[in-house]
PAZAPA-4460 file (N, C-alpha, C; in steps of 0.05 Angstrom, whole numbers, plus 32768, in hexadecimal, padded with zeros to 4 digits):
% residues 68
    n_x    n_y    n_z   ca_x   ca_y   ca_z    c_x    c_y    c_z   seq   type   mol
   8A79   8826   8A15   8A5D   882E   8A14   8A4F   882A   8A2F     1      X     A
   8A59   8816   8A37   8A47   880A   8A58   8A4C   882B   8A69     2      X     A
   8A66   8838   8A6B   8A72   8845   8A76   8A63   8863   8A74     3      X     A
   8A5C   8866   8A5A   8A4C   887E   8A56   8A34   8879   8A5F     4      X     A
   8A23   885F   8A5D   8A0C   885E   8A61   8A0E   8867   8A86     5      X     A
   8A16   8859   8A95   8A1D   885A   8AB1   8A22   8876   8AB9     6      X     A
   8A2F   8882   8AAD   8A34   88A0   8AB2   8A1A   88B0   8AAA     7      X     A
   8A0F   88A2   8A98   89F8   88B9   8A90   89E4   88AF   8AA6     8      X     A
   89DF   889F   8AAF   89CD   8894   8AC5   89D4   88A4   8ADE     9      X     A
   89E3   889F   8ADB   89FA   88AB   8B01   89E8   88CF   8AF2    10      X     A
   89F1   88DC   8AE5   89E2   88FE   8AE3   89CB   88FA   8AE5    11      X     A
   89BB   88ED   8AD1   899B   88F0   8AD9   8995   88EE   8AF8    12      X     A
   89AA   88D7   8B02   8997   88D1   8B21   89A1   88E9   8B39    13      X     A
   89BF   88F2   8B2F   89C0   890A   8B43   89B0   891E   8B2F    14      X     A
   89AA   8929   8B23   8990   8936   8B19   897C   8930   8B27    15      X     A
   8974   891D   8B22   8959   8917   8B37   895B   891C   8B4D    16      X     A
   896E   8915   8B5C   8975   891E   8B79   8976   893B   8B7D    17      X     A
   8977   894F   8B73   8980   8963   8B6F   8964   8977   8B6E    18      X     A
   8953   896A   8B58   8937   8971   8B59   892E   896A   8B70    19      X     A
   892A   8955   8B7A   8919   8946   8B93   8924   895D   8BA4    20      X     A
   8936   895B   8BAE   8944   896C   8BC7   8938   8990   8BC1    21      X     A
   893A   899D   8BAE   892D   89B2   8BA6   8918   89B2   8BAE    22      X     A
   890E   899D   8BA0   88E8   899C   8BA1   88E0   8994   8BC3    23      X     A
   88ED   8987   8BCC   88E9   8981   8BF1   8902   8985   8BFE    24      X     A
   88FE   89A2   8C03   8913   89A7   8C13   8911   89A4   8C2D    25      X     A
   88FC   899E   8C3C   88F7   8998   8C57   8905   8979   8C61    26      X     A
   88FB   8967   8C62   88F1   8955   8C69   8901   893D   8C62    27      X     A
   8916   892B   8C62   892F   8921   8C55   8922   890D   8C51    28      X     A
   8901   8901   8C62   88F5   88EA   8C5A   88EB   88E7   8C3F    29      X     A
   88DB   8904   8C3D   88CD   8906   8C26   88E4   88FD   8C14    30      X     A
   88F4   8914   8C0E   8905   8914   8BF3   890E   88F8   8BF0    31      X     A
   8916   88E3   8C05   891B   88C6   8C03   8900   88B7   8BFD    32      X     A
   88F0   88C1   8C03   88D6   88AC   8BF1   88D6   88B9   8BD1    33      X     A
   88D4   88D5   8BCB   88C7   88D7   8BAF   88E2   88D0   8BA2    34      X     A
   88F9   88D3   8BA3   8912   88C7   8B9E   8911   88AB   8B98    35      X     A
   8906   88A1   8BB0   88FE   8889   8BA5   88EB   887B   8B8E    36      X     A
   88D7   888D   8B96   88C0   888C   8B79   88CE   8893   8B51    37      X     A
   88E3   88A6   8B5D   88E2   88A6   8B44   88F6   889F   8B3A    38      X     A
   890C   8894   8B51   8923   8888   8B3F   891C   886D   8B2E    39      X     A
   890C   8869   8B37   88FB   8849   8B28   88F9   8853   8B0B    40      X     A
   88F1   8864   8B03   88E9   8874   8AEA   8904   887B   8AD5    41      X     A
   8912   8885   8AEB   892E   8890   8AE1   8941   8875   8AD8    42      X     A
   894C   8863   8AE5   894A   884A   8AE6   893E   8833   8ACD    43      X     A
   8928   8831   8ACF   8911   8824   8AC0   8919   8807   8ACB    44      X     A
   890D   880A   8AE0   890C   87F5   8AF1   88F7   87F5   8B0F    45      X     A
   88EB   87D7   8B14   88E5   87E6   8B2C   88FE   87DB   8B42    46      X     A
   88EE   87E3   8B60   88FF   87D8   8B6A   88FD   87BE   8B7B    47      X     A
   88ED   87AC   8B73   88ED   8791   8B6E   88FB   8787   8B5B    48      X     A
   8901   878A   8B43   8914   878A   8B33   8934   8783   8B33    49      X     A
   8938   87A0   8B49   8951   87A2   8B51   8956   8795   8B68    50      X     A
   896C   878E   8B6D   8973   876C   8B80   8981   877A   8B95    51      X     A
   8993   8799   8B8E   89A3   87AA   8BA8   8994   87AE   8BB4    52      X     A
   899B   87C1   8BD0   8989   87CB   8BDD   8983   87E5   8BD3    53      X     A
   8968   87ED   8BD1   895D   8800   8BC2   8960   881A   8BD0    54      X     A
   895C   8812   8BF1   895E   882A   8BFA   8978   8831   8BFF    55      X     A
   898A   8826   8BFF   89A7   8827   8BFF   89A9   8839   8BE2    56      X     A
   89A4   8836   8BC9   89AB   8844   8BB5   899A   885B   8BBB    57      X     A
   8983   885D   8BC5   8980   8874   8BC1   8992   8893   8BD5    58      X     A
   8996   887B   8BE9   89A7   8897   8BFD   89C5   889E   8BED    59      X     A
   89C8   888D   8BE1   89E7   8892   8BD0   89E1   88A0   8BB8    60      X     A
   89C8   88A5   8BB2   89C0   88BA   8B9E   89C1   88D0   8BAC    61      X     A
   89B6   88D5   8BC2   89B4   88F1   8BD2   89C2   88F3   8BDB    62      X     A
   89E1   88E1   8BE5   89FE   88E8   8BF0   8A0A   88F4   8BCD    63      X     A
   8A06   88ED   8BB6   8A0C   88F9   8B9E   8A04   8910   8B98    64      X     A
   89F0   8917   8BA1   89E0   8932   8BA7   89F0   894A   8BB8    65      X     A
   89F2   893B   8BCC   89FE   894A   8BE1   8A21   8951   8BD7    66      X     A
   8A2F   8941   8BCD   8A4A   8944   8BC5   8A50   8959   8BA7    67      X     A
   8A37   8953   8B93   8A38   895D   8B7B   8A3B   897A   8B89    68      X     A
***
């Protein structure tokens, strides 16, 4: 079950990545801030919360982006 949940997480967040990058195609800062804003959401967490490095997950969302 852990396994499905993790996988279903891993799609939503390259989803999200996927939108963000659509929606700001300019600017690789932007898409890494609202990326950031809303993986918190996606997640349900903030990122005080989370103890990794935050901005480290998020570029490994947008290297998932980039590979998907």
């Amino acid at each position: 079950m852990v396994g499905a949940s993790l996988l279903h997480l891993q799609q939503r967040l390259i989803k999200l990545g996927n939108d963000v990058r659509e929606k700001l195609t300019s600017d690789r800062m932007d898409q890494l801030k609202e990326l950031r804003a809303r993986t918190c959401d996606v997640v349900q967490l903030t990122h005080i919360e989370y103890d990794g490095d935050f901005g480290e997950l998020i570029q490994e969302i947008l290297e998932s982006v980039n590979a998907a």
